[in-house]
C-alpha positions, -999 to +999 in steps of 0.1 A: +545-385+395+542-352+411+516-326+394+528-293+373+511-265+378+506-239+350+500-202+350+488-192+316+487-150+316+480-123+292+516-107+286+494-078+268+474-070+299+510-068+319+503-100+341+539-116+338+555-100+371+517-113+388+519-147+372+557-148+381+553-139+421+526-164+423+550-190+412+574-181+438+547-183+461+535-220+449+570-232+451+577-219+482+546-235+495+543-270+475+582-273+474+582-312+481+548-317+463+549-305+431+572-312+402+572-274+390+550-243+382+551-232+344+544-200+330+529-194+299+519-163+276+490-162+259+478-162+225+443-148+240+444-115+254+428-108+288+435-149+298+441-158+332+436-195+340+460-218+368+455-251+361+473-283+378+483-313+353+454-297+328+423-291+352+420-256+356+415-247+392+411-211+391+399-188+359+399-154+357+369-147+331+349-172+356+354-154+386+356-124+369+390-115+392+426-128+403+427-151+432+445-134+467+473-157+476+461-174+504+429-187+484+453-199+457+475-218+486+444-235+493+433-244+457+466-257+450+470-278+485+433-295+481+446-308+447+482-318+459+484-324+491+447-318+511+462-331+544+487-305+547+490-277+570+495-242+554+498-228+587+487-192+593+471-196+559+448-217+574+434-197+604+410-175+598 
């Protein structure tokens, strides 16, 4: 079965429209791979956390920021699908 990937955001903090464009981003991407990218609001304020089928692959309070696209293209692809190419993504 293919994985879901969920964004879990702080709606106080105004993260929808960030959680939202890096859903677009994720499904443009892993369009074949994955079986969808959920958003959800928090209950906790400040909470930031992308997790795929329940392990969390990036947290905001860990690493104390948001993750840039490209490094969340990776996270996702080395859970999903690690042999594929993300392109320019890839080259440094």
């Amino acid at each position: 079965m293919k994985p879901t990937i969920t964004i879990e955001y702080c709606p106080k903090c105004g993260w929808m429209l960030r959680s939202a464009y890096m859903a677009q981003e994720i499904l443009n991407t892993f369009t074949d791979e994955i079986r969808g990218v959920m958003l959800i609001p928090s209950e906790t304020g400040g909470k930031f956390t992308i997790t795929i089928d329940s392990q969390v692959i990036f947290d905001r309070s860990v690493m104390e920021r948001f993750p840039e696209i490209k490094e969340l293209k990776k996270l996702v692809r080395d859970h999903v699908s690690p042999h594929k190419d993300l392109g320019h993504t890839d080259r440094k």
